[in-house]
C-alpha positions in Angstrom: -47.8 -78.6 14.0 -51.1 -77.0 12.4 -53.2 -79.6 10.4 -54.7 -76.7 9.0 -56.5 -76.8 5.5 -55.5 -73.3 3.9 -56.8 -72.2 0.7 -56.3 -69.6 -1.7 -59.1 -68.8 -4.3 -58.3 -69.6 -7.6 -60.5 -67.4 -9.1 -60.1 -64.1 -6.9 -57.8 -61.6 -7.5 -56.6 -59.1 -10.2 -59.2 -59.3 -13.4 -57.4 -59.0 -16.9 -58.3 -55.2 -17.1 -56.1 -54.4 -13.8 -53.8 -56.9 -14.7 -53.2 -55.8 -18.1 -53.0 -51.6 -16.8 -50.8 -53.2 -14.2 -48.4 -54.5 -16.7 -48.3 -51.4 -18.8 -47.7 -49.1 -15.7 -44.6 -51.5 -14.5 -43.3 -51.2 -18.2 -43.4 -47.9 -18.1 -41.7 -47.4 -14.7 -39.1 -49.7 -15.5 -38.0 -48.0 -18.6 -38.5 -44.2 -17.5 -38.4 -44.5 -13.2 -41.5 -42.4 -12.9 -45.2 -42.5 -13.4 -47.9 -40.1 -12.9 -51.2 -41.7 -12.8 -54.7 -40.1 -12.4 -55.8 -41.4 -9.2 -55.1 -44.7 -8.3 -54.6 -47.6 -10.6 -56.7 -50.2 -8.8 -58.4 -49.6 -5.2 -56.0 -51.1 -3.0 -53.6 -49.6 -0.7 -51.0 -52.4 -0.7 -50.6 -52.5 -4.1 -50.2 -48.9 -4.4 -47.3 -48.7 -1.9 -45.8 -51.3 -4.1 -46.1 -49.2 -7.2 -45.2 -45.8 -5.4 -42.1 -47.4 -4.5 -41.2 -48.2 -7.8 -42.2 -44.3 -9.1 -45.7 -44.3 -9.4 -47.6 -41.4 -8.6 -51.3 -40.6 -8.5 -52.2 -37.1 -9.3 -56.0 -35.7 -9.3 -56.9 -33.6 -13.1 -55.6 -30.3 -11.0 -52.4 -31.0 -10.9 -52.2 -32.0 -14.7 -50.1 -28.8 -15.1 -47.8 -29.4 -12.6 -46.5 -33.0 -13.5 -42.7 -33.1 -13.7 -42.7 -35.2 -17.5 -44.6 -35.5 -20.6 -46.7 -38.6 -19.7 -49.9 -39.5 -18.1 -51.7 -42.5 -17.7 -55.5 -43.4 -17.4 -55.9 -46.8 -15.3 -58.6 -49.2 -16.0 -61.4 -47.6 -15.1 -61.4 -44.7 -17.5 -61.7 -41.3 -17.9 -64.4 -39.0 -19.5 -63.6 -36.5 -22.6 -62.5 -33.9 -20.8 -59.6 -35.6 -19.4 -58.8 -36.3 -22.8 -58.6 -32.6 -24.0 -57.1 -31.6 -20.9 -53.7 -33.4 -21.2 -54.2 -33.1 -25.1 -53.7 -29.2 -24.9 -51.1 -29.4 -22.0 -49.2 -31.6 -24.7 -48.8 -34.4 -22.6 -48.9 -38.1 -24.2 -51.1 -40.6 -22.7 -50.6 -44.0 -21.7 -54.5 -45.3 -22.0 -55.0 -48.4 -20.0 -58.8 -48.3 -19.9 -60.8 -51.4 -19.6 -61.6 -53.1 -22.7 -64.9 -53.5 -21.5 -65.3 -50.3 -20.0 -64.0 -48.7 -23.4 -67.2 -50.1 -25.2 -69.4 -49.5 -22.5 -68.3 -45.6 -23.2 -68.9 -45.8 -26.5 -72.1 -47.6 -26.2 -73.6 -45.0 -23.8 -72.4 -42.2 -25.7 -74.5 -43.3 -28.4 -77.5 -43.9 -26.8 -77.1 -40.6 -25.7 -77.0 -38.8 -28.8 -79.9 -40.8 -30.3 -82.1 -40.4 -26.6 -80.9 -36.2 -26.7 -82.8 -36.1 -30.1 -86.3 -37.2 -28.7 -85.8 -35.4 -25.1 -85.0 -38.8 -23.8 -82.6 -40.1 -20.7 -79.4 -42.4 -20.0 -79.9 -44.3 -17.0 -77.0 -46.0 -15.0 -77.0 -48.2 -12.6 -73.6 -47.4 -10.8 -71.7 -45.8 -7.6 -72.1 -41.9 -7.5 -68.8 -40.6 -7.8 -67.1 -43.7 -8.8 -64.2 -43.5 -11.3 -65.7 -45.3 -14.2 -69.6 -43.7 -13.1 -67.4 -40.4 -14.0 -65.7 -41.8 -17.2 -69.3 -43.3 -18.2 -71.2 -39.6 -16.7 -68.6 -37.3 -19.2 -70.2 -39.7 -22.3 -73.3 -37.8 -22.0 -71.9 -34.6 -21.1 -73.1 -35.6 -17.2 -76.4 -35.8 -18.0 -77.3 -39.2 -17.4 -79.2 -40.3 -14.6 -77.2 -42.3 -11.7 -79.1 -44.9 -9.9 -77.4 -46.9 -6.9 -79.9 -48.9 -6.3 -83.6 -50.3 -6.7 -84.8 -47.5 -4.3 -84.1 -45.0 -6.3 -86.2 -46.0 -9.6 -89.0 -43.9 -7.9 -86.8 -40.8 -9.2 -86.8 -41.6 -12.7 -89.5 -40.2 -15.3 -91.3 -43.3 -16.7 -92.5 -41.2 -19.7 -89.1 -40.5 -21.6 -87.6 -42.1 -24.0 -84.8 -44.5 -21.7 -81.8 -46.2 -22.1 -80.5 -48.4 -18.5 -77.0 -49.6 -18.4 -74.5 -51.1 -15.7 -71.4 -50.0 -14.2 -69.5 -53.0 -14.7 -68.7 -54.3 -11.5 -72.2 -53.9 -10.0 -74.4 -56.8 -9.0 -76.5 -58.5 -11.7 -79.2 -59.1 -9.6 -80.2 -55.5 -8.8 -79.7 -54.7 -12.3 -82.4 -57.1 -13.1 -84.3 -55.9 -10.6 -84.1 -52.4 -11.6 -85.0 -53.4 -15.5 -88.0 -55.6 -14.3 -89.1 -52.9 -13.0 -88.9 -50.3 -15.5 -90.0 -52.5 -17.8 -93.3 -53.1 -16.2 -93.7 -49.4 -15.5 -92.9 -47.4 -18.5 -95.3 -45.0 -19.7 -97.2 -47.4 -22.5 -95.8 -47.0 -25.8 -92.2 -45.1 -25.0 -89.0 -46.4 -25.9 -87.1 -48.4 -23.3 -84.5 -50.4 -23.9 -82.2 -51.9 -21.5 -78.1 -53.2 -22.2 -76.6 -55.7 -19.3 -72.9 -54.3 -19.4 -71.5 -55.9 -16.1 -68.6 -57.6 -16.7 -68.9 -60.9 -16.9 -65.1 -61.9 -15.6 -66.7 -60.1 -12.0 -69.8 -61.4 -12.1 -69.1 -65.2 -12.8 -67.0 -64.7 -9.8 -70.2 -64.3 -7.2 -71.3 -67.8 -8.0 -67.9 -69.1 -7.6 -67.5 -67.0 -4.5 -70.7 -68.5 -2.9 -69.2 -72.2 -3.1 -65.8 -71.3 -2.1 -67.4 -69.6 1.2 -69.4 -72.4 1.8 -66.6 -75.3 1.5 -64.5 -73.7 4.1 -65.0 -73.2 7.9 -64.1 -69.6 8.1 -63.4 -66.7 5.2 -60.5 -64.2 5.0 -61.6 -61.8 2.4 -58.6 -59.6 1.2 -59.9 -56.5 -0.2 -59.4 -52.2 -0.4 -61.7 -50.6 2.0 -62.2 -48.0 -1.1 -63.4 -50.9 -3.7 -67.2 -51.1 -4.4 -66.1 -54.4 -5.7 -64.8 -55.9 -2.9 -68.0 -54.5 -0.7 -69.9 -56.7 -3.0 -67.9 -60.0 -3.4 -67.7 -59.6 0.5 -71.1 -59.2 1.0 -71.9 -62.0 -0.7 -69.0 -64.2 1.6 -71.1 -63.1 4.8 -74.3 -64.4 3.3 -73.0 -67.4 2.6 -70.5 -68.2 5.4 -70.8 -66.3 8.3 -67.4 -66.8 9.4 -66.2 -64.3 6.8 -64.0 -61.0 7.7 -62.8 -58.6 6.1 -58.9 -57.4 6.2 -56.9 -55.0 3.9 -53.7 -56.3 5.6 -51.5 -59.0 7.5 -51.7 -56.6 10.2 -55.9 -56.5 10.7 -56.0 -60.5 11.0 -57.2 -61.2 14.5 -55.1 -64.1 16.5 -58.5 -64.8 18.1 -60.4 -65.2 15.0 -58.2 -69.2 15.1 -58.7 -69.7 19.2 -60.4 -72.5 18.3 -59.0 -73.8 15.2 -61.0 -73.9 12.1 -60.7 -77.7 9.8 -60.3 -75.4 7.2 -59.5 -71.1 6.1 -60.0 -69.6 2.8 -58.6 -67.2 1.4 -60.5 -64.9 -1.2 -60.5 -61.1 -2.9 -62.1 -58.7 -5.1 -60.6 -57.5 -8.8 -58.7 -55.2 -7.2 -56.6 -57.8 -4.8 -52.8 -58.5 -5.5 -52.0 -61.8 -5.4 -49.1 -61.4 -3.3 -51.2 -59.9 -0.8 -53.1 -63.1 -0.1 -50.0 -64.9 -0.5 -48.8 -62.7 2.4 -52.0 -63.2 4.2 -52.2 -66.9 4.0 -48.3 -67.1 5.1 -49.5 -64.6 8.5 -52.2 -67.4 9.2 -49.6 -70.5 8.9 -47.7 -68.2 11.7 -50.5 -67.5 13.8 -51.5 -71.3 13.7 -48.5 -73.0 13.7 -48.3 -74.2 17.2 -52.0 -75.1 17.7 
């Protein structure tokens, strides 16, 4: 028998924003058997079969006019105003399951950007290009705000507007700070800049919680979507602090030789976007690969 010391994160897993578009999607398909979503309702593949089997399915804004029923829904990360007014004339009702916290981000930016547009000023983010909530964030400003994925690229921004610097709200904290330290030391003297930390901090408390659970255990599974920017981060951050870290989407991608030589102790850990049940599953596929060591 395996005297192996397996542990699940506590803190990983769904935050309340999937977990609460999660809920309102399986209501929906329990009453009414089908779904259409724009794009996928959290970044990971597992828990997308799960929900396709149950009728959901995830549609791009082209095919708004060929959905077979009334309803569309707009998963946590949002959706810019054109989305809106899209499925508003088509007639279709939507099921909103945006983000709390990306919802006032939104709002926060579009502001800024009206106020910024009246002294020929600029919206900075601090986000993935072409991410889902970047885009929802991007349609704020009528997609003219600048996107900036990392300290690098400050070098691109004109230091003698009028500036506004916000988060996408998954990114890292550090960077951000990085990126403000340095704006605010290289502004054009006397011209506005302000700066609004807007990362969530549900994700971000999780990196120092992260850090300890990587170091307490022998080796890391981290369960995450190859597609999440979130688990690329959290993940990242497992490496640095243990090594023995890898990365799997799936049961399927755990290595037998990863446990030749048994570790004292495995933990298990995810990003936002990881089902529980998936590292229930995973953990149960490492008692089975272990079992007779």
């Amino acid at each position: 028998m395996s005297s192996l010391n397996l542990e699940i994160d506590p803190s990983s897993g769904f935050c309340f924003g999937v977990v609460k578009a999660i809920e309102t999607a399986e209501n929906e398909l329990d009453n009414n058997g089908i779904l259409y979503c724009l794009g996928d309702i959290v970044h990971n593949n597992m828990e997308m079969d799960r929900l396709r089997s149950k009728g959901m399915i995830s549609i791009n804004k082209d095919e708004l006019s060929e959905i077979k029923s009334n309803k569309i829904f707009i998963r946590a990360h949002g959706e810019p105003p054109e989305t809106y007014q899209q499925a508003k004339s088509r007639g279709l009702t939507i099921i909103d399951a945006t983000c709390p916290v990306v919802l006032k981000l939104q709002n926060r930016i579009k502001k800024s950007w009206e106020l910024l547009k009246q002294k020929n000023g600029q919206v900075i983010i601090y986000g993935k290009k072409g991410h889902a909530e970047v885009i929802g964030l991007m349609g704020q400003t009528n997609n003219e705000a600048f996107i900036i994925e990392s300290l690098d690229e400050v070098s691109k921004i004109d230091l003698s507007k009028p500036t506004h610097l916000y988060a996408q709200t998954t990114k890292s904290i550090d960077v951000f700070k990085e990126i403000n330290e340095y704006l605010s030391k290289n502004m054009k003297a006397g011209v506005e800049y302000k700066s609004f930390d807007t990362i969530c901090r549900q994700v971000a408390n999780r990196l120092p919680k992260m850090t300890t659970f990587a170091q307490k255990h022998e080796l890391i599974i981290f369960v995450g979507g190859e597609k999440s920017s979130n688990a690329q981060m959290l993940f990242n951050q497992c490496k640095k602090s243990n090594k023995q870290s890898y990365f799997v989407s799936n049961k399927s991608q755990i290595d037998p030789d990863w446990f030749l030589k048994l570790p004292k102790s495995v933990g298990i850990c995810g990003a936002t976007s990881t089902p529980p049940w998936l590292m229930q599953q995973i953990a149960e596929e490492i008692r089975r690969i272990t079992k007779d060591k």
